[in-house]
N, C-alpha and C positions, 0 to 999 in steps of 0.2 A: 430477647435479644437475638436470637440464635434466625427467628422469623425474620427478621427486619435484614438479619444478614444475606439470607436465603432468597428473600424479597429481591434486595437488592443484586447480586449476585446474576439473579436469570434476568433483569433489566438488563444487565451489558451482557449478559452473554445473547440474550437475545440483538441488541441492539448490536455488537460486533458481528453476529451470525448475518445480519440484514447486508451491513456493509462488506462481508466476503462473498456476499451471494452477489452485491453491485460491481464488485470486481471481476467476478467469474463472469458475469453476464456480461461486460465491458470488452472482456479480453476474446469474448467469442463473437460478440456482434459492431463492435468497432471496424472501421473500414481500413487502417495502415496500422503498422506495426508501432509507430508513434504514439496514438491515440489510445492502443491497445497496452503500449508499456505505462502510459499515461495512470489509467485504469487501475492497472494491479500496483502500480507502486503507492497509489495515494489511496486507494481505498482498500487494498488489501492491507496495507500497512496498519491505516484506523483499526479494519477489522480482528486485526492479527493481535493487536494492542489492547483493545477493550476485552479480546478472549483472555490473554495475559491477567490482566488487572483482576477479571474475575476469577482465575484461577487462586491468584495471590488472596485476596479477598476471601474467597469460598476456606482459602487454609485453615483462616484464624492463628499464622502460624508468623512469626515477623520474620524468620530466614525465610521463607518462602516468599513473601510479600517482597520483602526486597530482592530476591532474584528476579522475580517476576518484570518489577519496576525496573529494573537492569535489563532485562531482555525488551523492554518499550521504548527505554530508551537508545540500546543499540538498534532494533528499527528504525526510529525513526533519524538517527543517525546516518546510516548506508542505504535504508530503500532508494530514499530520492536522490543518489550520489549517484548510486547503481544502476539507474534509471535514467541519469543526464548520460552517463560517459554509456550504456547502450545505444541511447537514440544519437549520439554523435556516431558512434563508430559505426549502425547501420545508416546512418548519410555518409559519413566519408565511402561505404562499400558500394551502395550504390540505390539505396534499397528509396521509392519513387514513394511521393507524398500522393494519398488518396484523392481524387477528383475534387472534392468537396471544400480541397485547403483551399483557405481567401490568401493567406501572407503566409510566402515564407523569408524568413529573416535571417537563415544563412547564409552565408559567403556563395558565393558560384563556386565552379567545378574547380577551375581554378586555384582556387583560395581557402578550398576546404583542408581543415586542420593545417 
């Protein structure tokens, strides 16, 4: 049993390891600050979650496991919150969408916030 846990355990820690390394590399080779908050709130959040999981999992310990599950689900709670009201508040400050954008669908100068 203790194999199958161990087994499983370096699946997501590998498999979250993959998706913080997508996020790191996102948040350095992304072209605006948009695309790059994009990046770290959705795949670092996966990533930060599946390392969780294996931690709680690796315990064998059920307060541990439910802490764990409590800290994945406060991520996934506030990353993507914390991530809309940044990319808001760097458009209302001023901050210029990278050449590459087709649509953007905020307000004008105007009408921002």
């Amino acid at each position: 049993m203790e194999a199958v846990v161990a087994i499983f355990t370096a699946v997501i820690v590998v498999v979250g390891s993959v998706f913080s390394l997508l996020a790191a590399v996102g948040v350095v080779r992304l072209p605006d600050i948009y695309t790059r908050m994009h990046a770290a709130s959705k795949a670092g959040t996966v990533g930060s979650g599946l390392l969780l999981i294996a931690l709680g999992v690796h315990s064998l310990d059920g307060g541990t496991f439910s802490r764990s599950i409590a800290g994945v689900i406060f991520l996934l709670l506030t990353a993507p919150i914390s991530a809309h009201l940044l990319a808001k508040a760097a458009y209302a400050s001023g901050y210029k969408l990278s050449d590459k954008t087709i649509l953007n669908e905020m307000p004008n100068d105007e009408d921002k916030l």
